[in-house]
C-alpha atoms as one frame of an Amber mdcrd trajectory, in Angstrom:
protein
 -44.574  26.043 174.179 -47.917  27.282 174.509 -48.591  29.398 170.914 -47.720
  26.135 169.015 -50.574  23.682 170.750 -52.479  27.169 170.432 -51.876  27.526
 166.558 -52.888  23.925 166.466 -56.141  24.296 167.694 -57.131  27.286 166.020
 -55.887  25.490 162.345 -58.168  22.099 163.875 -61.095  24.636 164.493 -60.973
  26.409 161.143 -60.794  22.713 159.266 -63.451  21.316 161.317 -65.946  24.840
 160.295 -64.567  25.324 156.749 -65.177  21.663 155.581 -67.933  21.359 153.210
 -70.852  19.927 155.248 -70.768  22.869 157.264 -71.321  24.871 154.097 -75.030
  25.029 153.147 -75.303  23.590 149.706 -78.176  23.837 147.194 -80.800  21.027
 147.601 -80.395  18.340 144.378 -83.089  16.467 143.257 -81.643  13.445 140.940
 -83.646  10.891 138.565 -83.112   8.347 137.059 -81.013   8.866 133.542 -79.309
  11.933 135.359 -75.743  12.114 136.715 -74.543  14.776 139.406 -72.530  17.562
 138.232 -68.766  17.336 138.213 -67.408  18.007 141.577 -70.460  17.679 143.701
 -69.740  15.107 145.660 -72.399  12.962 147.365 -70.888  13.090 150.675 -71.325
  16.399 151.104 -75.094  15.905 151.405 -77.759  14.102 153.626 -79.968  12.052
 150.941 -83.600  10.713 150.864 -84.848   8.203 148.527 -88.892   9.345 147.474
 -90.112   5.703 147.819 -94.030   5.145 147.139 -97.120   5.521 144.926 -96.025
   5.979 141.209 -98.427   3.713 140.025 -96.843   4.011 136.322 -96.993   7.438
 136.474-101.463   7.998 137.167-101.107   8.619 141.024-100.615  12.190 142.101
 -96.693  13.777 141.970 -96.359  13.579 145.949 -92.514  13.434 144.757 -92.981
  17.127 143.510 -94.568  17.821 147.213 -91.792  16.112 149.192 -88.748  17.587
 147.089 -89.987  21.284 147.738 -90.528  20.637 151.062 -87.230  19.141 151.888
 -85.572  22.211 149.792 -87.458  24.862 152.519 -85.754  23.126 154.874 -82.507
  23.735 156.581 -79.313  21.469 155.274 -77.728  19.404 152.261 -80.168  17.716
 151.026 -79.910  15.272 147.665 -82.894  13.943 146.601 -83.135  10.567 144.716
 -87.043  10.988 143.221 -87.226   7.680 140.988 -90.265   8.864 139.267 -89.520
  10.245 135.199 -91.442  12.796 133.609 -91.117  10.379 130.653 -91.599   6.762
 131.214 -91.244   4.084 128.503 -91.533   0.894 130.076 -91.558  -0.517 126.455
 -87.989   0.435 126.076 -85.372  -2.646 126.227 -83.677  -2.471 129.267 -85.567
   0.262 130.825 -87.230  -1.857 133.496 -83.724  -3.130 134.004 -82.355  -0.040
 134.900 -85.000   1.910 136.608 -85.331  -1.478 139.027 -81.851  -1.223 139.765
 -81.600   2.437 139.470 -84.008   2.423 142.337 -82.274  -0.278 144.603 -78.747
   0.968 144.743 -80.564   4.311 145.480 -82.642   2.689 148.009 -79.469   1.073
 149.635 -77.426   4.377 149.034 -79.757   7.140 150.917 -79.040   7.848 154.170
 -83.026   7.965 154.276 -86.060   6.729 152.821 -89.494   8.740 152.677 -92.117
   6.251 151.849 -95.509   7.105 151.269 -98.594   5.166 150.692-101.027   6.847
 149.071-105.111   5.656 149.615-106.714   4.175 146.708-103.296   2.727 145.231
-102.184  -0.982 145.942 -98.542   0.170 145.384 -96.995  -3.720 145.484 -93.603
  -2.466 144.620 -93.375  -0.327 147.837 -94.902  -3.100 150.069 -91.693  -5.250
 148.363 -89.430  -2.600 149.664 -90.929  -2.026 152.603 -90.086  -5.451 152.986
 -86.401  -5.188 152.047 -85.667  -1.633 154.118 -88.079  -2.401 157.515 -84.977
  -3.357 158.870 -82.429  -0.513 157.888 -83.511   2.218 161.036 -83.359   4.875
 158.028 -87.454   4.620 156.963 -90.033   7.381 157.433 -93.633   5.399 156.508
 -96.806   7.601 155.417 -99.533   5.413 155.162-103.343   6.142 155.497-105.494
   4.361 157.591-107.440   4.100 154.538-104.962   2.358 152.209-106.135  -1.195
 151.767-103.107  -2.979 153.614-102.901  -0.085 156.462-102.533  -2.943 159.005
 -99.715  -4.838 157.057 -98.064  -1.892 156.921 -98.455  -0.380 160.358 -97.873
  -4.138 162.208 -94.128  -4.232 160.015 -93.518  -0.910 160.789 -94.170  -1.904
 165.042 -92.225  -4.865 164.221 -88.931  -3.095 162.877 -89.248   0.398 165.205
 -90.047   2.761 162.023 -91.625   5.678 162.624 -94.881   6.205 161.070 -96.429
  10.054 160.145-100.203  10.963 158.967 -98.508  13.683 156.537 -95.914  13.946
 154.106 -95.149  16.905 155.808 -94.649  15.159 159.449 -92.471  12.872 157.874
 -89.900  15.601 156.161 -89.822  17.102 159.817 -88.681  14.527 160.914 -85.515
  14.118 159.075
């Protein structure tokens, strides 16, 4: 009686070890336009949405910053980095679909890195600051120098998200 609740445990030990979030996985970085391969399978992966300063592409590629360092660190990590190394605004529908590219991504990651940067006004991540202060899944870098500092750090108080001096503070954290 005792080898076959034995057998059992060994086979529920080897499923729960072998399945494939305990396999390390490379770190994906998607944007928008771009699909994950065939038989990756989002689940498999903890993923961060790179909200913040674009400002139509002129602010510094903090993205670029964020991505490598969530790749040096340990686990699955999928990336959702809304900014496009070509950006035509002018295109129809474009604004259509990056906006909405963005917000299912936004409302898909398990978190959201947000980062202010100083000498930007960056409405569109004060508007989804607004929409995710609630979620428990934001990580806020904001400067004391960015114009609205105190907008931002009373909402974050408000709604219990954590906010970090440093991009890198903030990846740590996750």
């Amino acid at each position: 009686m005792m080898k076959p609740v034995f057998f059992l445990l060994i086979i529920a030990f080897l499923l729960n070890t072998c399945r494939p979030s305990a396999i390390d996985l490379p770190a994906r970085v998607l944007h928008p336009h771009e699909e994950l391969p065939a038989g990756v399978d989002e689940k498999d992966y903890t993923s961060v949405f790179l909200a913040g300063t674009i400002d139509m592409g002129a602010a510094e590629d903090w993205q670029k910053q964020a991505a490598e360092l969530l790749q040096a660190r340990d686990g699955n990590w999928l990336i959702y980095n809304p900014r496009q190394e070509e950006w035509h605004p002018e295109r129809e529908g474009e604004m259509d679909y990056q906006v909405n590219w963005e917000l299912d991504h936004l409302q898909r990651a398990d978190f959201i890195l947000m980062n202010f940067l100083p000498g930007s006004q960056s409405p569109i991540t004060l508007l989804e600051l607004g929409l995710f202060a609630g979620s428990r899944k934001l990580r806020v870098i904001c400067p004391a120098s960015f114009y609205r500092y105190d907008n931002v750090r009373i909402t974050c108080q408000r709604y219990a998200v954590p906010m970090y001096e440093t991009l890198k503070e903030a990846v740590e954290s996750l």
